[in-house]
N, C-alpha and C positions, 0 to 999 in steps of 0.2 A: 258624415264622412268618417268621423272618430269610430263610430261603432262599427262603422265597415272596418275599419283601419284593425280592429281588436278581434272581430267575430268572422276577417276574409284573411285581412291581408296577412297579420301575423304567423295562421295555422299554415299558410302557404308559404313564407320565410321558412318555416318551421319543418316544415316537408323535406323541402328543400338542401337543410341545413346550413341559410342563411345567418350568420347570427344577427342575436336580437341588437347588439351595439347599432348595427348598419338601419335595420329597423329603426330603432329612437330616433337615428340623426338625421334618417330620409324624415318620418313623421313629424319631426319639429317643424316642417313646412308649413302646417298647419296654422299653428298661433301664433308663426310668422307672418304669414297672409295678414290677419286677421289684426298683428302687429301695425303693418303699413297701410291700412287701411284706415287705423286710428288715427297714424302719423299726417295721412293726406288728408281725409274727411273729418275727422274729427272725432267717429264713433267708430266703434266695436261692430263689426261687420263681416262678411264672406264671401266674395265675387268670383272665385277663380275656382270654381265648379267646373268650367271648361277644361282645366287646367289639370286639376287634380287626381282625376283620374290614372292617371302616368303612374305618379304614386303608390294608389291600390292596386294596379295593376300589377306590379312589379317591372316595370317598366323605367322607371326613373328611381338611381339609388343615391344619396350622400355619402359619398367616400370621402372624408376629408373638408376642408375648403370648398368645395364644389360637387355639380352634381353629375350624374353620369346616363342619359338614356339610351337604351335598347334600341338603333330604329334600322327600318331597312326601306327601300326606294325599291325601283322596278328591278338593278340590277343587284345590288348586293347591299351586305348588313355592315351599317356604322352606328359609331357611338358620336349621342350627339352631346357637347358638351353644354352645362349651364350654369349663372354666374350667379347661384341665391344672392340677395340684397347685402347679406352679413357678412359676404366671403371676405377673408383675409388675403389679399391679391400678393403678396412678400412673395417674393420668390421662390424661397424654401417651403412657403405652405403651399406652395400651387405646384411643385416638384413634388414633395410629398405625396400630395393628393392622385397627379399623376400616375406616378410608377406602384402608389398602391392599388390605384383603381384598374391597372393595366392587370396586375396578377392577380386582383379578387376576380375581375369580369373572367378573364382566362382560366380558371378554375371554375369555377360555377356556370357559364356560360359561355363552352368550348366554342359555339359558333362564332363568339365574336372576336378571337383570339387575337386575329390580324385584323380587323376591323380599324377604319381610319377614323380619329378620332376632328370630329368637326364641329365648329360655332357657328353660330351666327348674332350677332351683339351691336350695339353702337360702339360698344368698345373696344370692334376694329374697324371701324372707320378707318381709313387710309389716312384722312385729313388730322388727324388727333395727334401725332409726333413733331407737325409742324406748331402746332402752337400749346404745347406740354413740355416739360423737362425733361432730360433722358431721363432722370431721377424716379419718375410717374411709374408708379405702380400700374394703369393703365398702359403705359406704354410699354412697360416691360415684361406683361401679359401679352401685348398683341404681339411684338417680337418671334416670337414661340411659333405664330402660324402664317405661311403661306395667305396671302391674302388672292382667294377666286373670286370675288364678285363683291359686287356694290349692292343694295339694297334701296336706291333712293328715297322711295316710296315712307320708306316706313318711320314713324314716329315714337319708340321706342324711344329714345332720347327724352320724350318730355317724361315720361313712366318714370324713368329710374334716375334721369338728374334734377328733374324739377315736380319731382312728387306726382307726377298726373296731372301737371297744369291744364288748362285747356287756355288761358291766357293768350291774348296776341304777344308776337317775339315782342314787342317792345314794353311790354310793362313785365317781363319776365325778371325774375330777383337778379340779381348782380353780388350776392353775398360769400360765392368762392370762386379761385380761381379759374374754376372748370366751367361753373355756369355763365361766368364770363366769357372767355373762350366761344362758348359753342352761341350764345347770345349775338357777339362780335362776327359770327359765321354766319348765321342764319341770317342777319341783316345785310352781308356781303352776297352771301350765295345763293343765299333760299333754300337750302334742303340740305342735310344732314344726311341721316340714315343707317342703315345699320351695313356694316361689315360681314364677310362672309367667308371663311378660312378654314383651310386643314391644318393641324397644332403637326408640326414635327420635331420628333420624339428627341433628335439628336441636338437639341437644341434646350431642354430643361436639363 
């Protein structure tokens, strides 16, 4: 992936007149990955080959706090947004990140100009403001978008609050507020899932 990263993706930033800063900070994906992989399993590893792609492609950029993909559906082209593991959720970094990512993509990639900017995360869950602080850095991310749809299905949740458990809910850690929370949920509800929103603009 690295040697692609070196001998594809860069000459293609380069083309482009991408700079190489946006380069490094998308690339650090990499031994990020490779990071929470230690963190869950315990070893030095690389599973998100389905993933990573986006990356080399030049399809998915790090601007900032967060990340920013290229995408388009049947009728028109969005950017979809994504929450790397490390992002700093503060208001000011995710505004920052924002309105830079709005005028790098808009320069370099006129198509996307007016493109609506979209997630899909556990961490708009709809249910997550009832039992968080208004305080919650989560919460005052999800604020930011319109919430269109629910996601029931999806287990995302165990991924990025509880390391990739595969654990039944009930012997699941109880060591922060959140994994509490959503622990207390899932024993109530049965299902979670992920959130599904357009971010508007007039709101960061």
């Amino acid at each position: 992936m690295l040697f692609i990263a070196l001998h594809f993706t860069l000459p293609a930033y380069r083309k482009r007149g991408l700079e190489d800063e946006i380069f490094t900070d998308t690339m650090r994906a990499f031994p990020r990955f490779v990071c929470e992989n230690k963190k869950r399993y315990g070893n030095y590893s690389f599973d998100r080959e389905f993933w990573a792609y986006r990356q080399l492609a030049l399809r998915i950029f790090r601007i900032g706090t967060l990340e920013y993909e290229l995408s388009k559906d049947k009728q028109n082209a969005y950017i979809s947004i994504h929450i790397p593991s490390d992002a700093d959720l503060l208001p000011e970094s995710v505004s920052t990140s924002v309105h830079s990512a709005k005028e790098w993509i808009s320069n370099y990639f006129p198509d996307y100009r007016d493109a609506l900017l979209r997630c899909e995360s556990w961490m708009l869950n709809p249910v997550l403001p009832y039992f968080l602080t208004n305080e919650s850095k989560i919460v005052s991310f999800q604020r930011l978008f319109d919430i269109t749809a629910v996601n029931p299905d999806s287990e995302d949740w165990r991924e990025w609050v509880f390391d990739g458990s595969s654990l039944p809910i009930e012997l699941l850690p109880e060591d922060t507020s959140l994994r509490k929370a959503i622990k207390r949920h899932m024993r109530e509800k049965g299902e979670f899932g992920n959130g599904v929103g357009v971010m508007m603009l007039d709101r960061i």
